[in-house]
Every structure is written in structure tokens, then in C-alpha cells.
KEMAR-111684 format. One record per residue (C-alpha): residue in one letter; chain; x, y, z. Coordinates in Angstrom, 2 decimals. Layout:
N
r, c, x, y, z
a, A, X, Y, Z
...
This chain:
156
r, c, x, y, z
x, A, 2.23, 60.03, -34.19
x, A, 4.26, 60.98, -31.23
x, A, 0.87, 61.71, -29.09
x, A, -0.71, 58.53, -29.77
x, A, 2.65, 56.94, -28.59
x, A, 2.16, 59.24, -25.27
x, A, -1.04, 57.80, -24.84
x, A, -0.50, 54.35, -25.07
x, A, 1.95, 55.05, -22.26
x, A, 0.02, 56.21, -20.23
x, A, -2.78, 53.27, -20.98
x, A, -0.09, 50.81, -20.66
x, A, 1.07, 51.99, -17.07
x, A, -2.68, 51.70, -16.13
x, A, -2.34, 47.90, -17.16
x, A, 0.84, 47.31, -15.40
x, A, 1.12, 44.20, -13.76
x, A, 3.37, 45.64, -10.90
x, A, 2.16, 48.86, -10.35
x, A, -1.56, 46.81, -10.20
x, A, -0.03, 44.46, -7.41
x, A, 1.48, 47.94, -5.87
x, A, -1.93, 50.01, -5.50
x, A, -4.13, 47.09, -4.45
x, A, -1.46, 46.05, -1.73
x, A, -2.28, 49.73, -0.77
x, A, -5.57, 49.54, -0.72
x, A, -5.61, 46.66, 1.07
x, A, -2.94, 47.74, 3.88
x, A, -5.86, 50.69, 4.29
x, A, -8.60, 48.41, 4.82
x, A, -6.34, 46.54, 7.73
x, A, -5.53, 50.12, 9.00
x, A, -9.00, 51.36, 9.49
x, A, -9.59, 47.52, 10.74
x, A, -7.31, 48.42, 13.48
x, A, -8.70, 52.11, 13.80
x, A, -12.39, 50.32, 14.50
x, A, -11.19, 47.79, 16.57
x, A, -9.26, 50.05, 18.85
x, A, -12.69, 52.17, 18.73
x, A, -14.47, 49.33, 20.03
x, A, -12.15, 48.31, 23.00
x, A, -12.61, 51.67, 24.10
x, A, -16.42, 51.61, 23.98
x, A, -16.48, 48.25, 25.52
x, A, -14.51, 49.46, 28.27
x, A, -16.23, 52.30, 29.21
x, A, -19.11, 49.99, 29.50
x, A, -17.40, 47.61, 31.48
x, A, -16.61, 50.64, 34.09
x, A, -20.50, 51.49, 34.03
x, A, -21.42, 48.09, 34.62
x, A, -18.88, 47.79, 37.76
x, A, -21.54, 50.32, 39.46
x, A, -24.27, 47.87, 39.09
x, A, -24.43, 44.85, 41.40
x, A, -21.56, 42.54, 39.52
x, A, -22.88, 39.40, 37.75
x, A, -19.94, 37.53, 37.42
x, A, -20.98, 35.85, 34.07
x, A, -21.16, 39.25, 32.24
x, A, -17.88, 40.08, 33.72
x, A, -16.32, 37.66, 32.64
x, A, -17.08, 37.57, 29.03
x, A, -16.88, 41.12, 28.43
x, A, -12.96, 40.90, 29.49
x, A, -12.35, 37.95, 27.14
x, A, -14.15, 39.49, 24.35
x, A, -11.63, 42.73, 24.76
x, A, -9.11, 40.43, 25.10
x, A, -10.23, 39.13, 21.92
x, A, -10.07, 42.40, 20.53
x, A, -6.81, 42.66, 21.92
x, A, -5.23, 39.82, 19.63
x, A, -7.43, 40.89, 16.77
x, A, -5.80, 43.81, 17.07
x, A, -2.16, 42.63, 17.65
x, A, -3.10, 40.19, 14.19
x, A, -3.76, 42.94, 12.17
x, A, -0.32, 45.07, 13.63
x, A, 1.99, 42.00, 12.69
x, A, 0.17, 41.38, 9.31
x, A, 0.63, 45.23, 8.70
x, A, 3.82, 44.89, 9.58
x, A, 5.30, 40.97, 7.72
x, A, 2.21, 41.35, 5.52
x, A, 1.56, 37.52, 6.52
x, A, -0.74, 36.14, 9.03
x, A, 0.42, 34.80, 12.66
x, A, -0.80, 31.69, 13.19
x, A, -0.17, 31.47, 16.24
x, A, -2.08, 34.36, 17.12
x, A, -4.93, 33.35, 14.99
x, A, -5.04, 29.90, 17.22
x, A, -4.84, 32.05, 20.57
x, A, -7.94, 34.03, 19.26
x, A, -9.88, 31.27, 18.26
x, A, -9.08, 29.45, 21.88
x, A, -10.05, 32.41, 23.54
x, A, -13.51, 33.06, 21.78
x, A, -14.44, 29.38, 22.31
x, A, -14.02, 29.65, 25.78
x, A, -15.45, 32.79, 26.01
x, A, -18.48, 30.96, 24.88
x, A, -18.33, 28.02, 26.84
x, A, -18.49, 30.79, 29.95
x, A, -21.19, 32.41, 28.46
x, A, -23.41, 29.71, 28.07
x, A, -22.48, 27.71, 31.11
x, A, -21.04, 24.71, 30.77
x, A, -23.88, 22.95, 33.30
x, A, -26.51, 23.83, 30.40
x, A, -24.37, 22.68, 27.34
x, A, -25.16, 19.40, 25.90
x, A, -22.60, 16.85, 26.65
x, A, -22.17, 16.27, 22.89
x, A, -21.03, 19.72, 22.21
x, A, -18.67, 19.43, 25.36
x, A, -17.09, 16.68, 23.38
x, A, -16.69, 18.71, 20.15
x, A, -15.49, 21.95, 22.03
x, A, -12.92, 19.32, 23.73
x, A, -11.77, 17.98, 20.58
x, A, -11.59, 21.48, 18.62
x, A, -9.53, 22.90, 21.74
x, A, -6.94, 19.61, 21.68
x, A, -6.65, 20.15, 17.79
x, A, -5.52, 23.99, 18.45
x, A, -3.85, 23.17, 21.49
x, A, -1.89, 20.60, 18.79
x, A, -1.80, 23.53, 16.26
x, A, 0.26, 25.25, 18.29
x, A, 2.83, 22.96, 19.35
x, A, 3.00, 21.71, 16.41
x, A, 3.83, 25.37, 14.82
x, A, 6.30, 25.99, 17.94
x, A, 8.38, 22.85, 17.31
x, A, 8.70, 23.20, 13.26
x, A, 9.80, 26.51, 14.46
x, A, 12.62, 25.60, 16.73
x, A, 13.94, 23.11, 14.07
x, A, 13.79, 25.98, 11.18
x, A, 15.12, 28.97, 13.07
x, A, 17.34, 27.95, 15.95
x, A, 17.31, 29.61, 18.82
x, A, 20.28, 31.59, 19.85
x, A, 21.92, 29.16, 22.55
x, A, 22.62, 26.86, 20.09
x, A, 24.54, 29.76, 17.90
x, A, 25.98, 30.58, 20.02
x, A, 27.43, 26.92, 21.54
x, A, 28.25, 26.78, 17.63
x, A, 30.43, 29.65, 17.75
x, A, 32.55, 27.84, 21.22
x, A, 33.07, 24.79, 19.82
């Protein structure tokens, strides 16, 4: 009797809800670490090309969006460090990403030989991030003051 009681033990730690929550918040902090690992890969590779390509007559264009794309990979990258480190997702990083990458594309494609109907969309999805983020840096200020006004609370 005493062995079957080992057993279940060991079954029932298999089905325990915290240690469950435990080794797939592992697994998933690995899967954001080699996210990181590739990432940093890449902005390595795409900066070597970048110096290859400076040997070449420069075309401006190409320039241009290989930068923003590594500065792309730059926030990516600086997403995944904070979420390793809060475990929560900046969002205002995630907004400066997604500004970036639209303009990246607007420079890309030219904005001479974009319809005028998707100037108007990229216009209103940039105003709705721009509003994203001040919207996000002024619930901020009113939910963590700043230390100015701690300190004026300590004076008075």
C-alpha cells in the first residue's frame, strides 16, 4: 500500500496546477530568450550588409530602410528584454515599433507612388498611435506621480 501511495505522489505533482504554471512560464521565458538570441543574430547580419552595401554607389532608398528596419530590431529587441524582465508587455514600445515599421514602409515605397487613399489610412493609423501614446503617458503621470510632486509633498 505504501508504494501505490508513492506513486500517486508523484502522478499528482505531474498534475500540479502551480508547478504546471511554473515550467510553462519557463518554457516560455526560453522561447523569448532565443527570440532575443535570433534577433540580435540578425542585427548583426543586417549590419554587416549594410557596411558591404556602403562600398557600392549609395541608393539612398535602401539606406534608409535598412537602418529603420535594425532600428526595428532594436525595439523588438528592447520588447522582449523588458517582457523578460516585468514579464508584461510595454506598450509603449510596442506603439514605437509599429510607428517605425509603417514609416519604414511609407519610405520604401515612396510616398509619390502611394495611392492617396492609403496616405489617408497611414495618416489616420499614425494619429491613433500617436494618441496611444499620449494617452498611455498621461494615465501614467496621474497613477504613478512623478517625483517633484513627492517630493513638494514632503515640504509642505
Amino acid at each position: 500500500m505504501p508504494k501505490n501511495s508513492g506513486q500517486e505522489n508523484q502522478w499528482y505533482k505531474w498534475f500540479d496546477r502551480e508547478q504546471i504554471v511554473h515550467n510553462l512560464e519557463f518554457i516560455q521565458n526560453l522561447i523569448v530568450v532565443l527570440l532575443c538570441i535570433s534577433l540580435f543574430c540578425i542585427m548583426v547580419i543586417r549590419l554587416g550588409e549594410i557596411f558591404v552595401s556602403l562600398l557600392h554607389p549609395l541608393k539612398f532608398q535602401n539606406v534608409t530602410s535598412d537602418l529603420l528596419f535594425i532600428l526595428i530590431l532594436v525595439e523588438l529587441f528592447r520588447l522582449l528584454i523588458i517582457y523578460l524582465q516585468e514579464q508584461r508587455i510595454s506598450i509603449g514600445v510596442a506603439v514605437e515599433v509599429s510607428i517605425v515599421s509603417v514609416l519604414r514602409e511609407v519610405i520604401i515605397r515612396e510616398v509619390l507612388e502611394i495611392p492617396w487613399q492609403q496616405i489617408l489610412a497611414v495618416c489616420a493609423f499614425l494619429l491613433v498611435l500617436a494618441a496611444l501614446l499620449l494617452t498611455r503617458a498621461w494615465i501614467a503621470r496621474i497613477f504613478n506621480p512623478t517625483s517633484d510632486e513627492k517630493n513638494k509633498a514632503m515640504v509642505d
